[in-house]
N, C-alpha and C positions, 0 to 999 in steps of 0.2 A: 504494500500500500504506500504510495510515493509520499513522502515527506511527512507522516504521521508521526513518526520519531520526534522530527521538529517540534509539532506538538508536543505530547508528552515535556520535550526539555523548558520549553514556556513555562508550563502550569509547572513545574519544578520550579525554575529560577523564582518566579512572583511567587511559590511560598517561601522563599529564603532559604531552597537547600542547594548545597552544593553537590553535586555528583557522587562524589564519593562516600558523603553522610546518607546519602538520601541509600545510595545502593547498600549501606547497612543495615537502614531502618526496614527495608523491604526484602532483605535475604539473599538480593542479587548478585553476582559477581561486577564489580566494579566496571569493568575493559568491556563485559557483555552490556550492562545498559548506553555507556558511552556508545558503541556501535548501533544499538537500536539506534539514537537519537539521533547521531549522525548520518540514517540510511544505508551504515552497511551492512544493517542485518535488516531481515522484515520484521517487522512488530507483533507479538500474538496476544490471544484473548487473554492470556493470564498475565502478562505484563500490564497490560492495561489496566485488569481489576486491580492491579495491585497499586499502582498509581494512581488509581481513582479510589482507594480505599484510605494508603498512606497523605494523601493530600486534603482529604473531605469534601471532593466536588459532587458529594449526592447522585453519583451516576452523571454528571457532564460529562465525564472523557471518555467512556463507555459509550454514551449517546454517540457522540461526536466519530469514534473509534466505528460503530455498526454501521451509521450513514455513510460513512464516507466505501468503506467495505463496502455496501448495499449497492454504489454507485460505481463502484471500481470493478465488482465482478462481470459484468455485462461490456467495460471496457475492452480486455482483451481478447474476450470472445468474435467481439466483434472486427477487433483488428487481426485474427487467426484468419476466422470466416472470409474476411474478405481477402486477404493474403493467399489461403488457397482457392480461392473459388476463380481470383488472376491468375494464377501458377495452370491450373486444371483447361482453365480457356487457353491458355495460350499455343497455338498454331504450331511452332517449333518444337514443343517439349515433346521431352518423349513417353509414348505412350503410357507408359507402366509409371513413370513419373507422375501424369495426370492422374491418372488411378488414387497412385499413394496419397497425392494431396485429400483429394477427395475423399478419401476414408479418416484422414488426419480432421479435414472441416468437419467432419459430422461426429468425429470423435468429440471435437471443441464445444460443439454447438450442444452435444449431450452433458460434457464435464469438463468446463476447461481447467480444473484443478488436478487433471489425471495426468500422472508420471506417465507414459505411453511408451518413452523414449526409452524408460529404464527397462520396460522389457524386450527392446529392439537393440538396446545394448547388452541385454542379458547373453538373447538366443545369438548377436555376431560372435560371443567370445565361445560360442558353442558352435559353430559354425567354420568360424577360420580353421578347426582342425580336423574338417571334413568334409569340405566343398572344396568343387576345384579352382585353382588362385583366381581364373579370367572371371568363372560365376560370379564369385562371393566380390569382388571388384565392381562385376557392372552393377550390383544390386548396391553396395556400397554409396556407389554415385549417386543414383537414387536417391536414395535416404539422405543423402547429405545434402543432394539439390532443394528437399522438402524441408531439411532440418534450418539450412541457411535462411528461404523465405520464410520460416516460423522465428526464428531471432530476429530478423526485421521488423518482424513486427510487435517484437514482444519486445514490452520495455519493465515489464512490472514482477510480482512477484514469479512467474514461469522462470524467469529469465533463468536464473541459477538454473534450474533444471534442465533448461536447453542446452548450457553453456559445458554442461558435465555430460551431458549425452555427446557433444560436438568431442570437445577432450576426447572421452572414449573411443568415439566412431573415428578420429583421428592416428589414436594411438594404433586399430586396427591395419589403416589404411599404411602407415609407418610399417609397420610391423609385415603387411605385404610385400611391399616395396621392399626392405631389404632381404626378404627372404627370393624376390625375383632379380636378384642383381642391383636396383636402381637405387643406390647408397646416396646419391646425391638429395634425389628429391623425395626420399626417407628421411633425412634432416631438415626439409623445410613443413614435414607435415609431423616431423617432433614437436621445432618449434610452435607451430600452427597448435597442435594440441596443448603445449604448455600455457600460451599466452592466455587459452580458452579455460584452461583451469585453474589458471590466475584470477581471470576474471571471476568466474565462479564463485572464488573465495574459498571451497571445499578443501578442507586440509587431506584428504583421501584421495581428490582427483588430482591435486599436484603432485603428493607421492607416486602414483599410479603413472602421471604423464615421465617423472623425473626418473625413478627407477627402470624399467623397462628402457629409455632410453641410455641410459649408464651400461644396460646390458647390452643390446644390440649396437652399444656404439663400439665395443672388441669386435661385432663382424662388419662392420663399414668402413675402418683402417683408422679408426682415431684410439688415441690415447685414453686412460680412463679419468685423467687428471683434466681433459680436455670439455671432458662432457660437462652440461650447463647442469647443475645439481642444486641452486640456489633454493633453501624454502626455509628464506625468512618470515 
């Protein structure tokens, strides 16, 4: 929910607490509400009662916390909706591409709070060790074609989820590439998966992009001192 954090740190400051007293008074870890408030984490229902409980806003920021939710969930739905239902028309895609989207829009339009990805990233890591490499590649494309127009348009809470699907689906597509020779543009869909699990913020999908890469970088001719291992 975009900038509700913001809130929350308002009605904080105008009672006189500071961050750090206030995340005692309410049981939370310090570094975690700071992140709500700044937007880098999303907001949930029990953060909120708890700030609408320690503050005495008789249910204002609750109020405030549903409407805005109430207003937000029909947002992305509709920025998915329309996202694939462009992707499914358009004249050049390819056909199985149009498909996916299409199954992706009605997925949205039924639940757009559903992980869909996570089991599309389940069944690829069950799949790379049993499909033949050119298959499991064109389908790949695919999915990453629907996955990219699904991150365009998602700005909001999904986003993480798409971002850790991309990572993964990347990490695959790495992990093809150097098993068919092509070591070069295996390090730029490392990179590509790292940057996406950065963004994420998931401390799982960074290990996951970082590690694996440290491996297969002893079969693309680099060093292991060389490989990008940073997770700060």
């Amino acid at each position: 929910m975009d900038h509700f954090g913001d809130t929350l740190r308002q009605h904080r400051i105008a009672a006189g607490w500071s961050l750090r007293k206030f995340a005692e008074l309410i049981r939370y870890d310090f570094g975690y509400l700071g992140q709500i408030e700044r937007g880098a984490r999303p907001v949930n229902p029990a953060v909120v009662a708890a700030y609408d409980r320690a503050l005495s806003t008789d249910g204002s920021i609750k109020k405030a916390y549903d409407s805005r939710r109430a207003n937000d969930i029909d947002m992305p739905r509709r920025s998915v909706l329309q996202a694939m239902t462009s992707l499914a028309a358009l004249p050049a895609v390819d056909r199985m591409v149009g498909w996916e989207a299409l199954r992706h829009g009605l997925d949205a339009a039924v639940d757009v709070d559903s992980d869909a990805w996570a089991e599309i990233v389940s069944a690829y890591g069950t799949a790379y060790y049993r499909q033949p490499h050119e298959q499991l590649m064109t389908q790949l494309g695919r999915d990453l074609t629907v996955l990219q127009h699904q991150l365009a348009a998602s700005d909001g809470r999904r986003r993480p989820q798409l971002l850790r699907a991309a990572a993964a689906l990347s990490v695959i597509v790495a992990l093809s590439l150097v098993a068919s020779g092509h070591a070069l543009l295996s390090r730029r869909w490392w990179a590509s998966a790292q940057r996406a699990a950065d963004e994420s913020g998931d401390p799982d999908t960074r290990v996951l992009t970082r590690a694996w890469d440290i491996v297969n970088g002893c079969y693309d001719g680099r060093r292991p001192m060389t490989v990008r291992s940073d997770l700060r």
